[in-house]
N, C-alpha and C positions, 0 to 999 in steps of 0.2 A: 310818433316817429322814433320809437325806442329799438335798441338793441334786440332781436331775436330772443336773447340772452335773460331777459330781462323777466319774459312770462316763463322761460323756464325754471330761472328763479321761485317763481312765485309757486309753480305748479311744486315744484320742490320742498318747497316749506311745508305749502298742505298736505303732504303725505308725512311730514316728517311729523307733523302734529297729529295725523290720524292713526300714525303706527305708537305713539306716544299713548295718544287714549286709549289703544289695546295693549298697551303695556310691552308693545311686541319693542325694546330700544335697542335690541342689536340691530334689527333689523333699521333703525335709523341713520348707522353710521356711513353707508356707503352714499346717503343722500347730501351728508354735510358736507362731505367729502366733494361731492358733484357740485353743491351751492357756492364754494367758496373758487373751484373752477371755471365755471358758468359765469361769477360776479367780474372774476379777473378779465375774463373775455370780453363782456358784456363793454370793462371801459377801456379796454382799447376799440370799442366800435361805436364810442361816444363819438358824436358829430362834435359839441359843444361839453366837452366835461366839466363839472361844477364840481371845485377841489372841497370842497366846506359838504356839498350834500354828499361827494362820492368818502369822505370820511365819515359822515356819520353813516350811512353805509355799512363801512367798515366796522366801526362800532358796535354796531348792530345786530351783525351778521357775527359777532364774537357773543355779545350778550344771549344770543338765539343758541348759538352753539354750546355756548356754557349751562345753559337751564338745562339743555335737553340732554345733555352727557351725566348732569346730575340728577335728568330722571323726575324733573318737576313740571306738571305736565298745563297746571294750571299759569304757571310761569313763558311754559313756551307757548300757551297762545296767548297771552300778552305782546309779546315779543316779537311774536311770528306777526300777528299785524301791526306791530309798530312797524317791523321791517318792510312788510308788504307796504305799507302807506307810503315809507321813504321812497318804495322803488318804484314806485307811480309818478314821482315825482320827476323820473333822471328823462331825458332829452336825448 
């Protein structure tokens, strides 16, 4: 019963990581841009927000951001399913 918000999140990340393995990173920037809007929406349409999981979240979604601006490709799909696992989580 999650947020809309939430698989497009997800959908999001996976392109950002397949635009990463072709090396194609400008072409990433408009998706992180969209992820970090989408996450913001997603918890205002929490039924139940969990302040502890919606920061690590947070975290998260900075550490994914960060790898992938610096272009390290093996880092952001670490990252991108850590993130993906936390957002499975949210309610």
């Amino acid at each position: 019963d999650q947020p809309p918000e939430i698989k497009e999140l997800k959908g999001l990340i996976r392109k950002v990581i397949i635009y990463g393995q072709q090396e194609k990173w400008n072409e990433t920037k408009p998706y992180l841009v969209k992820m970090k809007d989408a996450w913001q929406e997603a918890k205002t349409k929490m039924k139940k927000p969990d302040k502890m999981l919606n920061k690590r979240i947070d975290a998260a979604i900075s550490d994914f951001h960060f790898v992938v601006t610096e272009k390290k490709i093996n880092m952001a799909k670490i990252k991108g399913n850590i993130l993906i696992k936390k957002l499975e989580q949210v309610e």
